[in-house]
Every structure is written in C-alpha cells, then in structure tokens.
C-alpha positions in Angstrom: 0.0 0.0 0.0 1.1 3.5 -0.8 2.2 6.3 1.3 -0.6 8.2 0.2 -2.8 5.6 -0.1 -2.4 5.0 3.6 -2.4 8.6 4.6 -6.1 8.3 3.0 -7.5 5.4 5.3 -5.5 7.0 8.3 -7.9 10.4 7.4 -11.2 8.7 6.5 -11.2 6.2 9.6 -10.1 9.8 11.9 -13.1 11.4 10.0 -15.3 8.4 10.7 -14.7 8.6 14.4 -15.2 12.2 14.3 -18.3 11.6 12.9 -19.3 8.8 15.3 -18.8 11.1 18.8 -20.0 14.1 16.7 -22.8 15.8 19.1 -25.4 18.3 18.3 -24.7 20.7 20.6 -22.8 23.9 19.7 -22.1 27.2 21.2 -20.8 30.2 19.5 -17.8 32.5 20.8 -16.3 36.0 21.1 -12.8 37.6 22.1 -13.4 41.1 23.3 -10.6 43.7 23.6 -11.5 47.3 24.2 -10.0 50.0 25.7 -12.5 53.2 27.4 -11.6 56.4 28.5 -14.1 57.9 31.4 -14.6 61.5 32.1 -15.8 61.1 35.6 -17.1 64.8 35.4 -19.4 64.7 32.2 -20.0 60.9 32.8 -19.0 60.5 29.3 -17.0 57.8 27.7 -15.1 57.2 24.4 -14.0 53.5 23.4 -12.9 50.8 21.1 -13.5 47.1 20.3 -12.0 44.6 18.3 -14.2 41.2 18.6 -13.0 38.4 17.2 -16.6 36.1 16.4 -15.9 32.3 15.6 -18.9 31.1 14.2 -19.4 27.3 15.5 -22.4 27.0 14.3 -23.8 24.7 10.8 -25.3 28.0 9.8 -23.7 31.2 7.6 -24.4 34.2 8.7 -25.2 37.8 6.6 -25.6 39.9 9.6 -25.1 40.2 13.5 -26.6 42.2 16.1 -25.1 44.0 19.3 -27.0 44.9 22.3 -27.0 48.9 23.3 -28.5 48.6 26.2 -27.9 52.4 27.7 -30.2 53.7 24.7 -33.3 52.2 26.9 -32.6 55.2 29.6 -33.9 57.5 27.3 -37.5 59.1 27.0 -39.8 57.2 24.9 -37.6 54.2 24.6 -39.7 50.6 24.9 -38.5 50.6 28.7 -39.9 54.0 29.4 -43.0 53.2 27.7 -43.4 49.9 29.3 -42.6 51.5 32.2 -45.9 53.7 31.8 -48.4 51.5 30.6 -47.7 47.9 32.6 -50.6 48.0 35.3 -47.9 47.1 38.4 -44.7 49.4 37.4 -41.4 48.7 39.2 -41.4 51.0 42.2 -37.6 51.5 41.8 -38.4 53.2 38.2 -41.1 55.6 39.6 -40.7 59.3 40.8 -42.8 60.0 43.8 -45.0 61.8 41.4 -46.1 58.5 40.0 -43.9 59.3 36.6 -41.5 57.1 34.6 -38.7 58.6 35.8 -36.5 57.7 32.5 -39.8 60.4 31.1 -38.0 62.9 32.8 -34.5 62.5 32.2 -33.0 65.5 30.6 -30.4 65.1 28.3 -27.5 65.4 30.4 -28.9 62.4 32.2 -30.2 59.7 29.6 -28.0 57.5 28.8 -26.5 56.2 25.6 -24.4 54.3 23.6 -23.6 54.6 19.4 -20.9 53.1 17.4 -18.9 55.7 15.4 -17.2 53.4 13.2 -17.6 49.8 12.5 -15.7 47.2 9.8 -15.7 43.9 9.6 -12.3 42.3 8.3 -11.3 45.9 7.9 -13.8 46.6 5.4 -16.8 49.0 6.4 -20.2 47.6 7.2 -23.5 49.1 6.6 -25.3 49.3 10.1 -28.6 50.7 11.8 -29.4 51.9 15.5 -32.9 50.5 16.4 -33.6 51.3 19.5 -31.3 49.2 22.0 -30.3 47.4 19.3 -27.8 47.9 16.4 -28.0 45.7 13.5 -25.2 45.6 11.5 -25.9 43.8 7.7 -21.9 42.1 6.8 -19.7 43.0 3.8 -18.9 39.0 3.7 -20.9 36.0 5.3 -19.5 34.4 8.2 -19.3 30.6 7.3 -19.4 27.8 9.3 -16.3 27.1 11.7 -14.8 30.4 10.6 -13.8 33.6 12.4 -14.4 37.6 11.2 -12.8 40.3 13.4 -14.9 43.3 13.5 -13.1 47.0 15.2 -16.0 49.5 16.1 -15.2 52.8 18.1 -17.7 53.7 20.1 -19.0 56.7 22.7 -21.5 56.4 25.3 -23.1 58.9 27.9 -23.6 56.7 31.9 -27.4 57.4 32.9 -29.1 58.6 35.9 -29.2 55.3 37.6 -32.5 54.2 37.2 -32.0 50.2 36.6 -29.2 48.5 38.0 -26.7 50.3 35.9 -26.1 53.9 35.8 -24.6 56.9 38.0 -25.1 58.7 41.3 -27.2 55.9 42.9 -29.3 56.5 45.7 -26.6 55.6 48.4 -24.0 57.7 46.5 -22.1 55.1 44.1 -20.5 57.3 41.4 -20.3 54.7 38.9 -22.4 51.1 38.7 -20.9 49.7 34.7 -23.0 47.0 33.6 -24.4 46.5 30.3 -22.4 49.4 29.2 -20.3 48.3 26.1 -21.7 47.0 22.5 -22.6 43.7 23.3 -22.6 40.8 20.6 -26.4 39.6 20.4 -26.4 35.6 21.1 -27.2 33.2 18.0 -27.7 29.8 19.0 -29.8 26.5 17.6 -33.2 28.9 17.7 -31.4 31.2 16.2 -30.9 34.9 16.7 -31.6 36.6 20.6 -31.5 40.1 19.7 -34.1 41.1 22.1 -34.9 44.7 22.9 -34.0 45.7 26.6 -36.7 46.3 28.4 -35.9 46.1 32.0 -35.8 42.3 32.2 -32.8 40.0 32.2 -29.7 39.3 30.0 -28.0 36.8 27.6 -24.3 36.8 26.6 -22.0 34.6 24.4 -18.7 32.7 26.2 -15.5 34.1 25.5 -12.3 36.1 26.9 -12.2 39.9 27.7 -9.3 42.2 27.6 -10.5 45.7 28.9 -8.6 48.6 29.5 -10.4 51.6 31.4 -8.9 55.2 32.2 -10.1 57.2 34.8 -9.6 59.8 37.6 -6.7 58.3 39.4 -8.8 59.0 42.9 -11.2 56.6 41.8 -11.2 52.5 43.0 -12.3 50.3 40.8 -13.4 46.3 40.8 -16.0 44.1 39.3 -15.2 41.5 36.5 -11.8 39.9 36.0 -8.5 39.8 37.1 -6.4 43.1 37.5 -3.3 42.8 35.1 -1.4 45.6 36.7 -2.1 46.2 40.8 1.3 47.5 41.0 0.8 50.2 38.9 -2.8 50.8 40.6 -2.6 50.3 44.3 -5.7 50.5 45.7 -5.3 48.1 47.8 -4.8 45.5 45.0 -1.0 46.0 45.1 1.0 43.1 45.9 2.0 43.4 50.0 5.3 45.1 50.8 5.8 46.3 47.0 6.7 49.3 46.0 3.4 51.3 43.4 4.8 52.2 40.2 3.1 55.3 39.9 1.1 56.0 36.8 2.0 59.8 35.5 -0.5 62.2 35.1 -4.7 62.9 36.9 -5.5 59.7 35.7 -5.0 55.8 35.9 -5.3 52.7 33.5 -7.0 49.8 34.8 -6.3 46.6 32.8 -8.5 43.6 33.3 -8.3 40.2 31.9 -11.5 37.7 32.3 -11.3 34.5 30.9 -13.9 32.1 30.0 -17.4 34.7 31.3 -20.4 36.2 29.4 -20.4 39.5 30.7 -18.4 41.8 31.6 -19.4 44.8 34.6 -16.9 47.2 36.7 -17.7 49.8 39.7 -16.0 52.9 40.4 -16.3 55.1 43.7 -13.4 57.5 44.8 -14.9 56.4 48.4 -14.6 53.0 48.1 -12.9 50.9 50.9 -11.6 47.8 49.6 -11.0 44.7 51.8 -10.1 41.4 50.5 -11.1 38.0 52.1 -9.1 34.8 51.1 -11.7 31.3 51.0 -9.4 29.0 52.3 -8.5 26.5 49.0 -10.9 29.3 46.6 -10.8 32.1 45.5 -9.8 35.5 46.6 -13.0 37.9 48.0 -12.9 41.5 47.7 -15.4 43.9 48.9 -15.6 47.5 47.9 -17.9 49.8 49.8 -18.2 53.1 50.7 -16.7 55.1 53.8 -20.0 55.6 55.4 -20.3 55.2 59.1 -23.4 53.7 59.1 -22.8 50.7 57.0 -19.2 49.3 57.9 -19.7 47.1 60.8 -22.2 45.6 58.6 -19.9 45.0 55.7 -17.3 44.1 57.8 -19.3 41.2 59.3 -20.5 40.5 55.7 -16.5 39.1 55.0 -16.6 35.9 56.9 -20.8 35.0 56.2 -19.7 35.7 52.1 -16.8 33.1 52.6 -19.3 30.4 53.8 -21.8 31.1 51.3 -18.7 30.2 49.0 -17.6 26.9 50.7 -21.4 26.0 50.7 -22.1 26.8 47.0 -18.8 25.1 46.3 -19.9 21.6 48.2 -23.8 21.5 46.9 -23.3 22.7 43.6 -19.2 22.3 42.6 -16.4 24.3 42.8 -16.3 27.7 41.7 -13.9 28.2 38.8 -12.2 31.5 39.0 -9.7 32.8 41.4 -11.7 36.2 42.2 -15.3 37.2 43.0 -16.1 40.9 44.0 -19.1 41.9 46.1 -19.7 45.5 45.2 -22.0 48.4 46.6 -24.0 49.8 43.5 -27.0 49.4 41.3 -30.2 49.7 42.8 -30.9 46.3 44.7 -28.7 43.2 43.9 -28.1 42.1 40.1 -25.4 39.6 39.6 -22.4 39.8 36.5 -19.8 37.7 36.3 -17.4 37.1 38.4 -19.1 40.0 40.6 -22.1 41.1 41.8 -23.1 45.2 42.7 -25.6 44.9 45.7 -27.4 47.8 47.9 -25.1 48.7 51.3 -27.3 50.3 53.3 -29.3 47.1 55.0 -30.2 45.4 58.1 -27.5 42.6 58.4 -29.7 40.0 57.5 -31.0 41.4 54.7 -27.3 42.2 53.6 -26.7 38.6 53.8 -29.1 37.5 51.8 -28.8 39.7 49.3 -25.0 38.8 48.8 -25.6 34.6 49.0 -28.9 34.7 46.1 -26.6 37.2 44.1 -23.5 34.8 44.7 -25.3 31.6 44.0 -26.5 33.7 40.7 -22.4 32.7 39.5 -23.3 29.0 39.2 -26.6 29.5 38.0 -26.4 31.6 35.1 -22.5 32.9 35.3 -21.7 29.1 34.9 -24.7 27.7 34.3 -25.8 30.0 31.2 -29.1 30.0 30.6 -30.9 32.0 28.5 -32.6 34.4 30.9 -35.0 35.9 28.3 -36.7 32.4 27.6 -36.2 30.7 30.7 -35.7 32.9 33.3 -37.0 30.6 36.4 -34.2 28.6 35.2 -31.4 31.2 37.1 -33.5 32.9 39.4 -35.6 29.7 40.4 -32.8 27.8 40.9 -30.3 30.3 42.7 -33.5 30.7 44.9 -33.7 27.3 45.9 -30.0 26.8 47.0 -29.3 30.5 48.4 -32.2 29.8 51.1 -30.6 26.6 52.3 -27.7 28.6 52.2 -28.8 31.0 54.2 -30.5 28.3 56.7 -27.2 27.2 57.0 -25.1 30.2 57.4 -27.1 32.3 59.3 -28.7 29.1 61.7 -31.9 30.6 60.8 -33.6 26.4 62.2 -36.3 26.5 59.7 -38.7 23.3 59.5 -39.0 24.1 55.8 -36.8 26.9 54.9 -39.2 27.4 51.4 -42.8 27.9 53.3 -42.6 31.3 52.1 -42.1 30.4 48.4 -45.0 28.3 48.3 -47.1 30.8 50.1 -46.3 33.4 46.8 -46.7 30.7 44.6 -50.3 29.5 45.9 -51.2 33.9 45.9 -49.8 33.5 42.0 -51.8 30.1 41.1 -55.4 31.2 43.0 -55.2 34.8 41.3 -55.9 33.9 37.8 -53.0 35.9 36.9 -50.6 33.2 36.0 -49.0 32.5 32.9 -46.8 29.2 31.7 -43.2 29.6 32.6 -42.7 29.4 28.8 -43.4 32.9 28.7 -40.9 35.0 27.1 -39.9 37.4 30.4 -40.8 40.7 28.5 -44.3 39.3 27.9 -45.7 38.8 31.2 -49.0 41.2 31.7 -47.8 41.7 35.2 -44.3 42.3 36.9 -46.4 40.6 40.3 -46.7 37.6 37.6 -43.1 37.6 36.5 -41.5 38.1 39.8 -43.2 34.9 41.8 -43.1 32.9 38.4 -39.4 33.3 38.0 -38.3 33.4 41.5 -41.1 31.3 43.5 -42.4 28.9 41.2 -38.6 28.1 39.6 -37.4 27.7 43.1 -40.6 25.2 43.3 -39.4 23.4 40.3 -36.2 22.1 42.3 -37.8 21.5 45.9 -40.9 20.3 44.7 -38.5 17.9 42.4 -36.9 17.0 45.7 -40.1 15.5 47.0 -40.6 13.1 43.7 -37.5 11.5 43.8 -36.0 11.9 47.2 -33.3 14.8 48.5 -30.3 12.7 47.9 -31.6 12.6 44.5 -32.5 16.2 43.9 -29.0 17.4 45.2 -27.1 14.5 43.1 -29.2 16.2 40.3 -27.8 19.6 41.2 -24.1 18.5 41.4 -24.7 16.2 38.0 -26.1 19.2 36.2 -23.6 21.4 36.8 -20.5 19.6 36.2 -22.7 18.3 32.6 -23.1 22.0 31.3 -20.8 24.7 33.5 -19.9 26.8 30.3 -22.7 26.1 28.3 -26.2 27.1 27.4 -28.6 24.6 29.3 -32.5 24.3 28.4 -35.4 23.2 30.2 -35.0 19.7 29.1 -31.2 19.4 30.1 -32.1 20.1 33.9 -35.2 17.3 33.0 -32.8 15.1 31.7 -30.4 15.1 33.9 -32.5 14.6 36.9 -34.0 11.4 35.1 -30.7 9.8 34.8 -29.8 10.4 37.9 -33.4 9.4 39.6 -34.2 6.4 37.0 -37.8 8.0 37.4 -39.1 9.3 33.8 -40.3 12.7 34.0 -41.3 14.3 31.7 -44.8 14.6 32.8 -43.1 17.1 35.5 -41.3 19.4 32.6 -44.5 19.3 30.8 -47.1 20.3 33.7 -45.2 22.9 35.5 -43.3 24.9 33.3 -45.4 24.6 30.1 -48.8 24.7 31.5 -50.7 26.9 34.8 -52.1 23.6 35.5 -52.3 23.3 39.3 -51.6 20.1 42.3 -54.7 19.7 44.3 -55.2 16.4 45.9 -58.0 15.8 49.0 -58.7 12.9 51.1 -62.7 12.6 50.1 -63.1 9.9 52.8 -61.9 7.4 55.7 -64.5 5.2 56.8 -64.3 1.9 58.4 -64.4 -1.6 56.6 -64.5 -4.3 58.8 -61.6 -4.5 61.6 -59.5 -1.9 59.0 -60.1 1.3 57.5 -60.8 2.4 54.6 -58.9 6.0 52.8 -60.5 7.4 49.4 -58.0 10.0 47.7 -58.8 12.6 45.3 -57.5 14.4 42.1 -59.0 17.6 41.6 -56.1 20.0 39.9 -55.1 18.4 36.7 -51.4 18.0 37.4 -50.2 14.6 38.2 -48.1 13.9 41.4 -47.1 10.8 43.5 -48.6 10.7 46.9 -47.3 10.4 50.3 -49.8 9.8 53.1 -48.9 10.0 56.7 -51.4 8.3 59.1 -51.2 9.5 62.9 -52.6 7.2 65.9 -54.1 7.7 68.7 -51.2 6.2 70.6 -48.7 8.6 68.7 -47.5 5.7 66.6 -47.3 6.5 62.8 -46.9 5.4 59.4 -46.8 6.1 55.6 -48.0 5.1 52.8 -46.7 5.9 48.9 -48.8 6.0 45.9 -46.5 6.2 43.1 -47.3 7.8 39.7 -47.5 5.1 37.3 -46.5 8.2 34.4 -43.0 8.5 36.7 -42.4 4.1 36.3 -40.2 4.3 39.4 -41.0 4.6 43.1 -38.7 7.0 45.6 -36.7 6.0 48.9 -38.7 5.7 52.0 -38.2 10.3 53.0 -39.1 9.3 56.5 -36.4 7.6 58.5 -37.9 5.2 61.3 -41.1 5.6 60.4 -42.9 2.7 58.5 -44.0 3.0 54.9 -45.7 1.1 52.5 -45.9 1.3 49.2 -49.3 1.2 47.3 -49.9 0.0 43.8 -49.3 2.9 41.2 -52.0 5.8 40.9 -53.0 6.0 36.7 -53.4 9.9 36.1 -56.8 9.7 34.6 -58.3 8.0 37.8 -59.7 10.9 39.8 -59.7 9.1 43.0 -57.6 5.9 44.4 -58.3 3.8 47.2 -56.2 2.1 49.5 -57.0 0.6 52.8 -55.3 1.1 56.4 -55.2 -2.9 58.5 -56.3 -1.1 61.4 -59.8 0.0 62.9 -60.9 3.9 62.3 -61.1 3.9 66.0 -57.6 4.1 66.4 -57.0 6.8 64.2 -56.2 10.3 65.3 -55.2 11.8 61.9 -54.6 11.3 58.1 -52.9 14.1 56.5 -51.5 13.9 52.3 -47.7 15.3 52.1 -46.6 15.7 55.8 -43.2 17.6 54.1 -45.7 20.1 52.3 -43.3 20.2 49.3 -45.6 19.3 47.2 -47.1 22.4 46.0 -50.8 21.8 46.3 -52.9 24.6 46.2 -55.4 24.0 49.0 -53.8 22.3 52.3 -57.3 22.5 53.9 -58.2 18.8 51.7 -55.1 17.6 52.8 -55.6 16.4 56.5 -58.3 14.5 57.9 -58.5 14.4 62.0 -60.7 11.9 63.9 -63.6 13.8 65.3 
C-alpha cells in the first residue's frame, strides 16, 4: 500500500470517528478587547472594540446584532413606555410623582451608547441603531467554523441610575458599569436573541475579555476579572510590601483580563474601601464599599458570612472556577455579572446577607450555568433561589422546619389569582411584573424542591451536582435540567417538565373519605387539579404511633426511597393519572386513628392544604 494511499484510510477512519462522537450541541464565541476612556465629570465615555466572532455554528451568517443597552434610559424608549403602561410598574423606576422617571431624564442624564465606526475584516459595514439594538448587515458571510474580526469605536453617555446600571445611585455610588459596552447579540440553535432591553434579564456569548479603562486616578475600581497591573494601581490590590509604580498624570489605566465569562461589569467610587477576604483553597474575595459610618460594621461582618456562602455553593453545587469574585456596593438592589455582583449597602445585616448569597449563588446559576434568561428565566432565578435559602438556613442558623414555606405561600397567591402564565413565557411578555416576579423566582425555586419531594433529597442534590459539572460553560435548556434529573433518579419525568413549566395547571389532591371496613379502614383519595403527582400519606394514631404510605405515579415508572427515617411506609400499587380518585385501605380499625394528613413535608405544591388532612372527630 502506498504512502498516500495509507495517509487516505489514516484520514477517512479519523473522519469516521469524528463523525461517530459528533454531538449536536454547539455554542458560539467571542474575544473582546477594548480599551474606554471615562470623564468622571461629564459621565462621558469614548471607546474601542476589536471582537473576534468564531462562528461554530452549521449555519452562515449575513448579519449580526449587538446589544445597546444604555439607549433604553432615554424618554420614549420601549422601557420607558413599558414602564408607563404595565398596570404594576417597578417602584424602583417611579418618581414619587407617579412618573416614569426615565420620562424625565433630561439630556445630560439619559444615557446612551452609538458606534462611530464599524468594519468587519477591515472593510466597512452598513449598520442601523434601532432602539437598544444595532443591526449591523456584513460585507462578507461568516461561514461555518470560521472567524471575522470586527473594530468599532464607540461613545457612550452613563445614565441617571434608574435600573441597576447607571450613575449617582441613591446611596452615592459614582459609577455602577454593567451593560455598558456594545454587546454581541447571542445566536444559538433557535437562532438569533436580539431582544430589545426592556428592564428584564440578559443573555451573553462565552468568550475572553481584555479591557482597559482610564479614569480619575482617585477613583477604585473592581467588578469582572483579574487586574493585570495592581502594582501600577494600588488600591489596595497592590502586591503586600511592593513598591506602586506610579502612573503619571490625573488619571490611571485599569487593565482587566476575564477568561472564560459572558459578561463583563466594573464599579468605580473614589470612596470605596476595599477589603479582600481569602476562602481558604478558593478564590480570593474583595469587597468594595463606601466610607460611610453607618454601614461598615455591617460589611465588615458580611466578610466571613460571604466566605461560607462560597464553601457552601462550592460543596452542593461544585467548585467555583475563578480565582476572584467581588461583592460591590451599587446598582439599585442586587443584580449579579460575572465574576461579581453590585448589591445595595445600606441594609439590616440580615437582609445584607441575603442579598450577597442569592446574588452569589447567581455565578453557578447563570454565570456558569448559562441560561438564556429571556426564555427561561425561572431557570437562574428559580434555581439560585432554591440553594441561596438553604444557604442562608445554614449560614445564618436561621432552624427553619421548611426553609421554602414562604415560596409556596407566593406561589399559591400566584396560582389562585388567575393571573398566571406558563413559565414558557418569554420574560418581557408577562402582563404583570407581580406575575413575573413569583413565576421566576417562586415557582422556579418550586421546580427544584418540589423535584426533591418526587424523587428523594439525595436525588435532587445529586441532580444539582450532576447538572452542573454536565453544562458549567454552556447554554442549558429546560430539558437538560429534565434530563439530567431522570438519569440520575431512574424516574421518567417528563410529565413534571411538561405540567409545571409549560402549563398553569395546578396540584390539588384531598382525602374525600376514611371510613371503616370491617376491623381496617378504609382512605379514598382525590385528584381535583389536573397535574399529576405521586402521593405520600402519613397516618397519625391515637397512641402517637405512625406510618406512611406511597402511591406512586404510574407516568414516573419508578417509586422514591422511603423520605421518613424510622417511620414505616408502604408502598401502594401505582395511581393511573386519569383515575380521579384511588383507594387504599389502612389494617387497622378507624377507632384508632387520630389523623390522616397527604404530604406531611408540604413540598408538594398543592394549592389547597385544607383537603389535605383529615382528623378523627
């Protein structure tokens, strides 16, 4: 056989298996590197960008989009209108006269954000601002598995802050940076995400940022990244016991690296204190807040309760994967960015707390864990609900019997309004921000408790661990968390998916009746919402003995561990959907019965408790 001959085989049996581990999934990615220049007295700012896009997807694409998000701050912009015509406007976003206050921005204080220049390859594109959006059509189609390079200069004007990013926030932050630069528009197996911002949440695509920002030298800086030059800066960043190379002139350059992220935010206060707290085998913690008497024994205690909340996130989730994460005062509440989050200072301790672990837990689900917020947004927030409460059970010994009977209490107000929509709502869409915010944050954190209760806690958190270390760095959909929890459970579960984040159906299930039969008794159960659950029945004697019994779903084909220790349980033939009621029968006479009561945990999230319990009269 021939050299070249050979050489052939060698590459068609190397294309084969190729071919043969080939899987669908695909993710596109950028390179940003920009440098900015901030005059902290106008709050204007010049900049460039080169991006370098690599297209990995099987499509070719004639035009891309970037997000411009500071054009929303601007009167008459969607946001502002939404703003004024949704029936329960954000309170944040509304003058005490009851006005839009991006309706009265004047125009030193709207923000914005236009490219001056933009080519593609070095060749000029043709490209359109609309709105928040700028659509740029390309001088040459992107193929598949190829890479274009587009340079765009750019200037911007910082808003008023009125929505988690802006200037001069209400406890005196100078600057809060996020969603500030041109930001490449996601394209991904539905295609293009070039959604208009309207005050909701935020997609990005993976990829490295190099970032250079000059500014008044009295200013501290932190958010995203990894500060390339501290010994140049200072600021507390500076390597101990070395000597600051001093940058000449009334300004500094900040240069930041960050690896790997989808976002990119950064902070800037000439009052900032800066402290730094090292997680023992993680990453380094720094904290940047202002010099205000009233707040620092607060964010002094915050230190060592933010270094548990990363040992805890690390051991029920998986280990963080960057050597930094800042916890910033800015913004307007608590909004989390990668590698960083900006929070609100001035709080009760508690409060402080909590805000810093949901914000925190926000960097495995969605800065890891990167869903697409728009589409799926109970999918970040639901989830980062769920863990940072147990986290805070945990780290602030808060000896809660269920930690989540809050969250069920706003779903059940959500469910019995006849406000709800399916979870499959796109987030801008909702009618109501009441709607969104307990359909995002309560019933998503639902998803993963309630989840708990089908297939047992060991489960649910094995589920947790096995879904992150499956898709850290990617895009995960509803079905991947589905998936992944089937795998791990053996239970099929689709059913679950289906009902609770496609549908408003509802869980109601009552005991109808207990009678005696005989020497035993006899328990009817009833389905009255139309979404399908398993069934776990306590029975309470008059001795204070007690058992269980378990109805499985016949829909899940698999039946969970026993979830009470030392207490008996027996497990009942499987309960068909369609039957409204199931029958199953107690060896014991009524007369010794003190109490039947469905779902002793109360994790499942039925929306009337007062069928659920049955007491001997």
């Amino acid at each position: 056989m021939t050299k070249s001959i050979l050489s052939f085989f060698i590459a068609l049996f190397t294309i084969g298996l190729i071919a043969q581990n080939k899987t669908d999934y695909w993710q596109q990615h950028v390179d940003y590197t920009m440098e900015v220049d901030m005059d902290v007295d106008s709050f204007h700012y010049t900049g460039t960008q080169t991006l370098v896009y690599t297209n990995n997807s099987p499509d070719e694409l004639k035009r891309v989009y970037f997000h411009l998000y500071f054009n929303a701050f601007q009167p008459g912009s969607e946001m502002d209108i939404r703003l004024q015509t949704i029936a329960d406007p954000d309170g944040r976003m509304i003058s005490k006269e009851k006005k839009s206050r991006i309706s009265t921005l004047s125009e030193s204080e709207i923000g914005y954000l236009h490219a001056t220049s933009l080519t593609q390859n070095g060749k000029k594109v043709m490209y359109s601002e609309e709105g928040t959006v700028l659509v740029v059509d390309l001088d040459s189609p992107i193929a598949p598995g190829s890479k274009s390079t587009f340079n765009m200069s750019f200037n911007g004007q910082v808003p008023l802050q009125i929505r988690r990013t802006g200037r001069n926030n209400e406890e005196g932050v100078a600057l809060s940076m996020s969603q500030w630069y041109p930001k490449l528009a996601e394209y991904d197996f539905e295609g293009w995400h070039a959604d208009p911002y309207i005050a909701r949440e935020f997609q990005g695509v993976w990829g490295d940022f190099d970032v250079k920002l000059t500014l008044d030298k009295k200013y501290t800086v932190g958010g995203t990244g990894y500060l390339q030059n501290p010994n140049e800066i200072g600021h507390g960043y500076e390597t101990p016991g070395t000597k600051i190379k001093k940058q000449k002139g009334k300004t500094l350059t900040w240069h930041f690296k960050a690896p790997m992220v989808h976002d990119f935010m950064w902070a800037a206060d000439p009052e900032y204190i800066h402290d730094i707290q090292q997680v023992p085998n993680g990453p380094v913690l720094h904290f940047l807040y202002k010099n205000n008497p009233k707040i620092l024994e607060n964010w002094k205690n915050l230190q060592p309760k933010t270094v548990e909340a990363m040992e805890f996130f690390n051991k029920n989730i998986g280990e963080y994967p960057y050597d930094q994460y800042s916890v910033i005062q800015g913004g307007d509440g608590g909004m989390e960015y990668a590698m960083s989050t900006l929070i609100t200072g001035d709080r009760k301790f508690g409060s402080l707390v909590g805000v810093m672990a949901h914000e925190m837990a926000h960097s495995w689900f969605q800065h890891i864990l990167a869903t697409n917020e728009a589409k799926h947004e109970w999918m970040d927030e639901g989830f980062t609900s769920f863990i940072s409460k147990l986290c805070m059970s945990e780290i602030m010994d808060l000896d809660k019997d269920n930690p989540f009977e809050g969250t069920y209490k706003g779903y059940r107000n959500l469910a019995l309004s006849g406000k709800e929509q399916p979870q499959t709502t796109h987030a801008d869409r909702y009618d109501l921000n009441f709607a969104y915010g307990i359909s995002a944050y309560s019933k998503g954190s639902i998803f993963l408790s309630q989840l708990g209760y089908v297939i047992g806690q060991d489960k649910l958190m094995e589920t947790i661990r096995k879904y992150y270390a499956d898709f850290k760095f990617k895009h995960p959909v509803p079905n991947d968390i589905k998936r992944v929890a089937e795998k791990v459970s053996g239970f099929e579960l689709d059913w679950y998916l289906t009902d609770w984040t496609q549908t408003t159906n509802t869980i109601d299930y009552g005991i109808k009746d207990v009678i005696a039969s005989d020497n035993s008794t006899k328990v009817t159960l009833e389905r009255i919402g139309l979404m399908p659950m398993p069934i776990d029945v306590l029975v309470v004697y008059k001795d204070d003995t007690r058992e269980t019994f378990y109805a499985p779903l016949r829909m899940m084909r698999g039946e969970k561990e026993n979830p009470y220790a030392g207490i008996e349980r027996t497990v009942l033939e499987d309960w068909p959907w369609a039957y409204p009621t199931y029958d199953f029968v107690i060896n014991k006479p009524l007369s010794t019965i003190k109490a039947v009561v469905i779902d002793p945990s109360q994790l499942m999230a039925d929306i009337n408790l007062e069928n659920n319990v049955w007491q001997a009269e």
